[in-house]
C-alpha positions, 0 to 999 in steps of 0.5 A: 650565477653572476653578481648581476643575475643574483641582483636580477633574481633579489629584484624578483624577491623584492617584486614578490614579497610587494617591496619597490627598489630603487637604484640611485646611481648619483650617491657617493660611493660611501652613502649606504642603501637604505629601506623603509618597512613602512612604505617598503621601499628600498634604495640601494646604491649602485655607486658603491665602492665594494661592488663585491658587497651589493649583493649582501647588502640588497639581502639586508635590506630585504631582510630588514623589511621581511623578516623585521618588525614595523618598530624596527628602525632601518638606518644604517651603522657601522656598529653592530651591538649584538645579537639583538641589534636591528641591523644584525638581525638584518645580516643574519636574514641577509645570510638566509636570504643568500646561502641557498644561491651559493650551496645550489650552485656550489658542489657539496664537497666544495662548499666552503663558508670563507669562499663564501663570506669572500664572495659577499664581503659577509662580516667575519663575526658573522662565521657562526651564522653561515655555517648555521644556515649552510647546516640548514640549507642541507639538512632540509635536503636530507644532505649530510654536509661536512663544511671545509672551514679553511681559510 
């Protein structure tokens, strides 16, 4: 699936779980996308500078509005503060949110968490999440999975 069709397809998950986007094509490369659990909005910017990372951030903020709760706060920083941190909650549901895309179309034998975390630009802190969430996606299928962890 291309970059463009994923976004099509979150868009659809965004649209089924009732939360609005907004695609703002007149921010600065540098301004992050945003969402509010309260009125379920996200905006994300289309303007970005590492397009690679639009999809991984989409999931985010879906992930911030899903799995999150309404005392959450939804604000962007480029500090994650461990594992109880808002935003790294949001990253741990973004991975969730992004991993059964990869693995139903990558071969078995050729899942690969660092093609991955490249495909996405997923944070490198967040290996131990992907490999994980790549267990899951194939233990729920009754798959056995030996994960090629090469660089």
């Amino acid at each position: 699936m291309d970059r463009e069709e994923m976004l099509w397809d979150l868009s659809n998950v965004a649209a089924k779980h009732d939360i609005k986007v907004h695609w703002a094509d007149v921010l600065s490369v540098y301004t992050p996308p945003a969402c509010s659990i309260d009125t379920r909005i996200i905006c994300m910017n289309q303007n970005w500078h590492r397009p690679k990372e639009i999809p991984f951030q989409f999931a985010h903020e879906l992930a911030h509005i899903i799995y999150g709760a309404p005392e959450d706060l939804c604000f962007y920083t480029a500090t994650f503060t461990g594992k109880s941190s808002v935003e790294y909650k949001a990253n741990v549901g973004a991975v969730k949110i992004l991993v059964p895309y990869y693995c139903s179309e990558t071969d078995k034998k050729n899942v690969n968490l660092y093609n991955f975390e490249r495909q996405y630009l997923i944070p490198d802190y967040l290996t131990g999440v992907v490999k994980e969430q790549f267990q899951e996606y194939f233990v729920d299928r009754n798959h056995l999975l030996e994960i090629n962890e090469l660089k």
